[in-house]
C-alpha positions in Angstrom: 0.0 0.0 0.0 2.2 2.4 -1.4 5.0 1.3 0.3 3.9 2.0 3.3 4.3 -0.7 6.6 3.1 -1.2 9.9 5.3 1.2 11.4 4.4 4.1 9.2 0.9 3.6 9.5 1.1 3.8 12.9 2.9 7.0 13.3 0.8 8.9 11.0 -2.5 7.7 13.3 -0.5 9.1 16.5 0.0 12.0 14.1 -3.7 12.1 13.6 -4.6 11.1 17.2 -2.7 14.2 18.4 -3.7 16.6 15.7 -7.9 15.8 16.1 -8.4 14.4 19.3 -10.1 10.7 19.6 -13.7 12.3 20.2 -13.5 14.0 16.6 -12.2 10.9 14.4 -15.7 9.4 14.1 -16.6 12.6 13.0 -14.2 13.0 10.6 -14.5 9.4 9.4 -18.4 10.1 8.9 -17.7 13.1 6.7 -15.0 11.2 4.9 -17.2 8.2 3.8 -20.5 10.8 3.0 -17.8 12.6 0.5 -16.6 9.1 -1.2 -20.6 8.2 -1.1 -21.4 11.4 -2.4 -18.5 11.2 -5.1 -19.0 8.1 -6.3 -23.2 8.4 -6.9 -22.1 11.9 -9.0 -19.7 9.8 -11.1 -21.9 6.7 -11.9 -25.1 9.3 -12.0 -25.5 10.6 -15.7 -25.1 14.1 -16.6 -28.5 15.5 -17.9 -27.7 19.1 -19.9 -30.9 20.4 -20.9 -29.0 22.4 -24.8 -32.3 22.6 -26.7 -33.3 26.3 -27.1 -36.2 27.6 -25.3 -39.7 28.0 -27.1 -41.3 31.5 -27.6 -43.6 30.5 -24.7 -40.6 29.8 -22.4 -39.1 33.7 -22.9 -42.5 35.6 -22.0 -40.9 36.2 -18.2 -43.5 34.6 -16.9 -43.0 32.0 -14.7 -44.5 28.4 -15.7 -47.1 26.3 -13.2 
């Protein structure tokens, strides 16, 4: 994992330990997986780009029902 071993992995949780406090890392880890969630339903969701010009009906400034 890139090159990374136990020790190393270790040290940079102390880091993180230190840095955040242990109350906020579920917090943090929450956040974290909602963003991958999130990221991953916008890539596999398709883009839907509405290009086709408006009608005369659409440009009367009136707002449609």
């Amino acid at each position: 994992m890139f090159g990374l071993g136990m020790p190393e992995l270790l040290v940079i949780l102390v880091i993180v330990v230190l840095l955040f406090g242990a109350n906020r890392l579920p917090e943090i880890g929450s956040g974290l997986g909602k963003a991958i969630r999130g990221f991953k339903k916008g890539v596999h969701e398709p883009t839907e780009l509405n290009v086709s010009p408006k009608s005369d009906s659409d440009q009367s400034g009136k707002p449609s029902a």
